[in-house]
C-alpha positions as CSV (number, residue, x, y, z in Angstrom):
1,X,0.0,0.0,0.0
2,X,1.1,3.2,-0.8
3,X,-0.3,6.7,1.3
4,X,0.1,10.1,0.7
5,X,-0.3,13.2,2.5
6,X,-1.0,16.2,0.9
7,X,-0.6,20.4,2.1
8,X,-2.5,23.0,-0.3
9,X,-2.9,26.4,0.5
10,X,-6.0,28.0,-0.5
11,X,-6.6,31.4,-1.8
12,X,-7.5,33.7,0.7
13,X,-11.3,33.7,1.1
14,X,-11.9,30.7,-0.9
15,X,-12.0,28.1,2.0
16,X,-15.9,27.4,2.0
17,X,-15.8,26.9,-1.7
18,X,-13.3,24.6,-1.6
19,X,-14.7,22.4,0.9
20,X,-18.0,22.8,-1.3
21,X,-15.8,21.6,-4.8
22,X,-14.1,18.9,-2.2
23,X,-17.2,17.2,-1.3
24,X,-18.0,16.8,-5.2
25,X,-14.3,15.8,-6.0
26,X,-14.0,12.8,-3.3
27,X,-17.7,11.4,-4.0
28,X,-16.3,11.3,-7.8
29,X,-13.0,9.4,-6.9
30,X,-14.9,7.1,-4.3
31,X,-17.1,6.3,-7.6
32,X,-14.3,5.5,-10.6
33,X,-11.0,4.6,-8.6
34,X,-12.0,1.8,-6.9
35,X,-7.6,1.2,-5.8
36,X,-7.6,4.2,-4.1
37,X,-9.0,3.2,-1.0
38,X,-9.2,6.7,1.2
39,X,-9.3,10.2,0.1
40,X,-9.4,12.3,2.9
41,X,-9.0,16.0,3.4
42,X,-8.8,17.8,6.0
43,X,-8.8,21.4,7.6
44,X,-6.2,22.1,10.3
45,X,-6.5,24.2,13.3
46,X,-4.4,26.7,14.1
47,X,-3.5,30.0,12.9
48,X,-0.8,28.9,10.5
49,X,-2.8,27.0,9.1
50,X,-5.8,28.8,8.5
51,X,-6.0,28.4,4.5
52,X,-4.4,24.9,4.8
53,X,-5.8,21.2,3.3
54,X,-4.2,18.6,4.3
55,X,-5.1,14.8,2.3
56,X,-4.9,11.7,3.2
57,X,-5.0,9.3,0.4
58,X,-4.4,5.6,0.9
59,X,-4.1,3.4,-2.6
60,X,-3.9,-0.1,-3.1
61,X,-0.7,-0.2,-5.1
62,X,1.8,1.8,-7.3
63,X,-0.6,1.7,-9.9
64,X,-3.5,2.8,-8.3
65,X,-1.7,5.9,-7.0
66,X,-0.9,6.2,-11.1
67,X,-4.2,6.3,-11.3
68,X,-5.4,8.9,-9.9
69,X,-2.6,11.0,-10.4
70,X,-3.2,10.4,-14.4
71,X,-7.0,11.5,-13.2
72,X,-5.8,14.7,-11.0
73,X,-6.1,16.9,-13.6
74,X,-9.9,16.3,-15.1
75,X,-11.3,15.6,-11.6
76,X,-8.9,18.6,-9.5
77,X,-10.2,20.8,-12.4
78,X,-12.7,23.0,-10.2
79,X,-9.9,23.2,-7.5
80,X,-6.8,23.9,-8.8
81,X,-7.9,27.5,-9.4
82,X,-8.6,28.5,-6.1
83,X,-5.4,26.8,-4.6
84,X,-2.3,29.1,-4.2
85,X,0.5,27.1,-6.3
86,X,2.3,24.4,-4.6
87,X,1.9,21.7,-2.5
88,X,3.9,20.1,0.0
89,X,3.4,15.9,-0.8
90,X,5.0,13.3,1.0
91,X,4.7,9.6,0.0
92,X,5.0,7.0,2.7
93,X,5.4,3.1,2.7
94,X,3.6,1.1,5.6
95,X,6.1,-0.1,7.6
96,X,3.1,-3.2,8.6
């Protein structure tokens, strides 16, 4: 199994529409990727983190994490404008 976790910064004053294009964007991968087995994101408290996202994804295999990222760009399309530009993305191995 393969997870990642994810950090996106959103736009100032963009944070409820996010969560609104999130909701869509998860139901939609939950529906066609059937290897990626969690989606999650997730707001962070804290005032350094006030426009944060944090994922975390969880995929069967190499090739299911392929698979979404091949995917990322058609179903991320409503996001990825109201994201500031960059991410911070670690991938981790179970160690189980």
């Amino acid at each position: 199994m393969v997870t990642i976790i994810a950090t996106l910064e959103v736009k100032e004053g963009k944070m409820e529409e996010v969560k609104e294009v999130l909701k869509e964007m998860v139901a939609q991968i939950k529906a066609t990727e059937p290897g990626t087995l969690e989606y999650i994101p997730h707001t962070v408290k804290g005032r350094d983190f006030k426009n944060k996202i944090v994922f975390y994804e969880k995929y069967k295999d190499g090739e299911a994490m392929k698979t979404h990222m091949a995917n990322l760009a058609k179903t991320g399309a409503k996001l990825t404008p109201l994201l500031v530009p960059g991410m911070d993305l670690k991938t981790c191995f179970e160690i189980l």
